[in-house]
One Martini backbone bead per residue (centre of mass of N, CA, C, O) as a GRO file, in nm:
protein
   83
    1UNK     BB    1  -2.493   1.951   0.646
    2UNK     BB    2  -2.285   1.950   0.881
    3UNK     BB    3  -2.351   1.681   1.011
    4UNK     BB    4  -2.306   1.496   0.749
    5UNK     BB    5  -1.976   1.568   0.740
    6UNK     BB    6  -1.940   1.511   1.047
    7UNK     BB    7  -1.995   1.178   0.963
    8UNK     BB    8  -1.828   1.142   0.677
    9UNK     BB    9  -1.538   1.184   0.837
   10UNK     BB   10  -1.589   0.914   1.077
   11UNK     BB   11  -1.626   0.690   0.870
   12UNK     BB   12  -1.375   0.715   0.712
   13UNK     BB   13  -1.160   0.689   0.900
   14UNK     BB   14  -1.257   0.372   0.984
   15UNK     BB   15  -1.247   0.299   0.689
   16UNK     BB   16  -0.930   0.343   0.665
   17UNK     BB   17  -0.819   0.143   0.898
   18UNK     BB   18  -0.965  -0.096   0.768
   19UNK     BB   19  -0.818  -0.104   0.478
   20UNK     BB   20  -0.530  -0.120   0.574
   21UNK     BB   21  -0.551  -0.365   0.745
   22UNK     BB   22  -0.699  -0.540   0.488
   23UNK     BB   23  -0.436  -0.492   0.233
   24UNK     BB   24  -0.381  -0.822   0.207
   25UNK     BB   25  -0.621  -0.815   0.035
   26UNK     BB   26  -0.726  -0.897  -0.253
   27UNK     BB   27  -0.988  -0.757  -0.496
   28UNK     BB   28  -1.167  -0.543  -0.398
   29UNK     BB   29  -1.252  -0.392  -0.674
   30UNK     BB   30  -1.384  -0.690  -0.743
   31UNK     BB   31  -1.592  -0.762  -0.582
   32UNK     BB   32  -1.844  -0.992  -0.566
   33UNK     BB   33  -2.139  -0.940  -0.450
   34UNK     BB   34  -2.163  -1.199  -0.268
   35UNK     BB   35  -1.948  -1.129  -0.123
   36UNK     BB   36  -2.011  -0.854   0.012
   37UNK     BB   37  -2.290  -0.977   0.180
   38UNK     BB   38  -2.091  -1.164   0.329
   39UNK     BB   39  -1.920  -0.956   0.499
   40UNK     BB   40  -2.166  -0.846   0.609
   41UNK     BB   41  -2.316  -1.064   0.753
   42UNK     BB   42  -2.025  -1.117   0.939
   43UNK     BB   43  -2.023  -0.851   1.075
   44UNK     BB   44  -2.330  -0.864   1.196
   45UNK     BB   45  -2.257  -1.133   1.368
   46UNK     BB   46  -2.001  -0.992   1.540
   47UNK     BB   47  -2.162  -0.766   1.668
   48UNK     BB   48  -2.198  -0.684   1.957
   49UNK     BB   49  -2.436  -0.626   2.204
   50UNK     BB   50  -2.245  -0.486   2.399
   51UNK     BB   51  -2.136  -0.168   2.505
   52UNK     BB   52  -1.951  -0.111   2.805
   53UNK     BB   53  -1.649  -0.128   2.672
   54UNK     BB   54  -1.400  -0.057   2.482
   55UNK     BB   55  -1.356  -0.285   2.342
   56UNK     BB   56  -1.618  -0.339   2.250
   57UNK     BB   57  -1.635  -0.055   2.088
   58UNK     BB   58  -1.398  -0.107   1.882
   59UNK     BB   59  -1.506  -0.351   1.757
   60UNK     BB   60  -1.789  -0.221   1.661
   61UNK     BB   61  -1.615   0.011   1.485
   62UNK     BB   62  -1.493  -0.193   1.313
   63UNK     BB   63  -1.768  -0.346   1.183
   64UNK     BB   64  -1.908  -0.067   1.091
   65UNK     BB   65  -1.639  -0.052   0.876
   66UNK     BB   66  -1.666  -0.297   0.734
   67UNK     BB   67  -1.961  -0.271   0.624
   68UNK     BB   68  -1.933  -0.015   0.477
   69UNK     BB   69  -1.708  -0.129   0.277
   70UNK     BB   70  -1.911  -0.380   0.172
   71UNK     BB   71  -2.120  -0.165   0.044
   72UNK     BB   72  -1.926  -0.013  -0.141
   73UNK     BB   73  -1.827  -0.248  -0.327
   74UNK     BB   74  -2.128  -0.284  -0.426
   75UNK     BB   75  -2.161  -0.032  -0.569
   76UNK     BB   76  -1.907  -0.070  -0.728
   77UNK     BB   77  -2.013  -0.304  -0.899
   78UNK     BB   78  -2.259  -0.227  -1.002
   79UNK     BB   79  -2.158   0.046  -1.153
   80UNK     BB   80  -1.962  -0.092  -1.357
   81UNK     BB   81  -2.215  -0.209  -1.531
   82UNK     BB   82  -2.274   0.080  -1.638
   83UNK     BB   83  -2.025   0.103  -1.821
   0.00000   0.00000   0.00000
């Protein structure tokens, strides 16, 4: 379980300087989950082929804490309608 802890607190910490840099967009908490999937779709899309460089890395997990957040969007709109 602890290899899994501390996944998930380096997912959020990425995870969070995302939501902050991205805080000028509004209705996340609301996003249509066809939202959420272009998204995904569009960070999957920008994904670097290679990480050979810091700027590569740096972007790459820019864009894979993108695609969790746009992914976590999509579970809470579904959530949401089971309520």
């Amino acid at each position: 379980m602890e290899d899994y802890e501390i996944l998930f607190e380096t997912a959020k910490v990425e995870q969070l300087k995302q939501m902050v840099e991205n805080g000028h967009k509004r209705g996340w908490g609301k996003l249509p989950l066809g939202d959420a999937y272009h998204g995904i779709e569009h960070n999957v899309k920008k994904l670097p082929f290679v990480v050979s460089d810091k700027v590569a890395k740096e972007e790459t997990i820019r864009r894979l804490a993108n695609i969790a957040n746009f992914a976590a969007m999509g579970i809470m709109t579904l959530k949401k309608k089971e309520l």
